[in-house]
Phi, psi and omega in degrees: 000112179282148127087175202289133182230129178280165166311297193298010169255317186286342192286316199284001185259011188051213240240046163257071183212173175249094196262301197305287197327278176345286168313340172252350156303292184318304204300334190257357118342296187296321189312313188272314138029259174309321195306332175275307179285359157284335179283293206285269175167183157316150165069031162261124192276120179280110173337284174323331195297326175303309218264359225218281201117006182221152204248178183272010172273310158335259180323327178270353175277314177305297163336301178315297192267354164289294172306327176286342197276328180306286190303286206318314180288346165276329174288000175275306205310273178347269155300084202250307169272356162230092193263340173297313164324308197283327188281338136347282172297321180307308189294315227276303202295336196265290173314304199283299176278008145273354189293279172325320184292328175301326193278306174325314173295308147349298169313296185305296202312298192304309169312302196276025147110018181310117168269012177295127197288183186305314177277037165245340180290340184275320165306323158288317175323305172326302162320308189293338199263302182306347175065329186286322179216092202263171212241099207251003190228157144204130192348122177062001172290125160068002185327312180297051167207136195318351185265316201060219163137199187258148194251355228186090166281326196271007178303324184320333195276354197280311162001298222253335181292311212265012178267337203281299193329279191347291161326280185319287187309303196309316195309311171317290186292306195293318151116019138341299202263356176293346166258182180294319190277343193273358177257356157309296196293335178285309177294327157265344159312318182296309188310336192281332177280336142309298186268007171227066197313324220263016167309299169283103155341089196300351192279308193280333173207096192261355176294313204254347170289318193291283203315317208262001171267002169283334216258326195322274205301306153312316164271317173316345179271319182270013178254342172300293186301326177292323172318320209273330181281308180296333165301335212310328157335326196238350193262088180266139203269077215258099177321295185328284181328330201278290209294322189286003165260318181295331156341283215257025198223341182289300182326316195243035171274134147135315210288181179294303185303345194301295228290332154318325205288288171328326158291317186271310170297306168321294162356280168321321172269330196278011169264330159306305178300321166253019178228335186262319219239154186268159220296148174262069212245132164320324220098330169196159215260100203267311206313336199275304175328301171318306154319290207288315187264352179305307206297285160332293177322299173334298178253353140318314192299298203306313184307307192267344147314306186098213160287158212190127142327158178280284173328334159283322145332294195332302238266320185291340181250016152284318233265338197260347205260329168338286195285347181315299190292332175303301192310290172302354171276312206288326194273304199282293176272336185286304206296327185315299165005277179318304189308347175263342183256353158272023183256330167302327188277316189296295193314325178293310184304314176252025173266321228262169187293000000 
């Protein structure tokens, strides 16, 4: 592709991008990630984590909520006026394959020696669809394998993703974001709750101190990506521009104060990277499946394996959770999908003559 291309013209070609691809990098980031403390035990340390302050499971959680923050805001615009939709797709996209991961993750915990009676397997399940208080261990699961355990460790960000939706979208739907000051305000309000943790008092409130210092680094990422869908007009997508934010975001890896800098170049490529470059599309979107199930794989592998190098881990639970995340696109998530648009097409069907 020759000559200057703005964001809002590649957002505007639809799905001739490498959007799928990306997301399936990230998800199998987390994946290899998790390999050390799963391999290892708790408090193992992931290489990259030395040299960065983030481990590379980090950086592909960022990755996540940056691309989601891009998209999720066009897609509140988009629905502005069918809000039910827009809360549809989301529940369609979410639910049905943790429901099943959840029930499947059950299955591995029983299978790996669980001594938990029926209401605490059915209370996990339960626990995992609120997202709000999910249940990360069950009783006698997986006990052999250096994690013990915990059967689901990354389940924790979806919590905090569908609060960012919220959030992005209320800010939209309310017309907050129709001037300028109001997105100076969401974007500094996120920053400010990123540098300044110790606003809310862990003594005085230590439940809501944990939570909104976990969410600080997410929403600065997913609000970076919303930033980024309100420039698109203007943001034009320039290699030069790409290698000199990376430059200057290489310089200050490590320090505390980075991690903005760090969000807008990381930003900045992957935009590059799915918009510049020709489109790769798997065909069909693997990263949520990949997700929900690596962690659960992971340690069916350990259970049947044995003890495993973090890399050699790495390599069985990409080679195993693959066709897992295939299976869960085909069965599960796509037809969910598939339900908002054939309820748009009935609906259409019956306004029309």
């Amino acid at each position: 592709m020759s000559g200057p291309v703005t964001l809002g013209a590649a957002l505007g070609r639809g799905r001739e991008n490498n959007l799928d691809l990306l997301r399936l990098v990230a998800a199998s980031a987390v994946v290899v990630s998790h390999a050390w403390p799963l391999a290892l035990g708790r408090g193992a340390v992931e290489p990259l984590e030395a040299a960065l302050g983030l481990s590379l499971g980090g950086v592909a959680v960022l990755v996540f909520f940056f691309l989601s923050g891009m998209l999720i805001s066009a897609s509140a615009a988009a629905d502005r006026q069918e809000r039910g939709r827009f809360v549809l797709k989301r529940v369609l996209r979410i639910y049905p394959g943790l429901a099943v991961a959840l029930i499947v993750t059950v299955l591995i915990a029983v299978d790996g020696g669980a001594t938990a009676g029926f209401g605490e397997l059915v209370t996990y399940v339960l626990r995992g669809l609120s997202l709000v208080s999910l249940q990360h261990e069950i009783s006698g699961a997986l006990v052999g394998t250096p994690y013990g355990s915990v059967v689901n460790g990354p389940l924790w960000t979806l919590f905090y993703e569908v609060l960012c939706y919220g959030v992005i979208a209320s800010a939209i739907w309310s017309g907050l974001l129709d001037r300028v000051w109001g997105w100076v305000c969401l974007a500094g309000a996120s920053l400010m709750l990123w540098a300044f943790p110790e606003m809310i008092s862990q003594q005085v409130a230590p439940a809501l101190a944990y939570r909104l210092n976990t969410l600080a680094p997410l929403l600065l990422a997913f609000v970076s990506g919303a930033v980024f869908w309100r420039l698109r007009d203007w943001m034009v997508l320039d290699w030069r521009a790409g290698i000199a934010l990376l430059a200057g975001a290489s310089l200050v890896a490590g320090q505390g104060s980075a991690l903005p800098l760090m969000i807008v170049a990381m930003g900045y490529g992957l935009c590059l990277l799915a918009f510049r470059l020709p489109a790769v599309s798997p065909g069909m979107d693997l990263s949520y499946g990949i997700y929900i199930y690596g962690w659960p794989v992971a340690q069916f592998v350990l259970c049947y394996v044995g003890p495993a190098t973090p890399g050699m881990l790495a390599l069985l639970s990409l080679s195993a959770v693959l066709p897992v995340a295939f299976l869960s696109w085909h069965l599960v998530e796509k037809p969910a999908l598939s339900l908002i648009k054939r309820n748009r097409f009935r609906a259409h069907r019956v306004v029309s003559p």
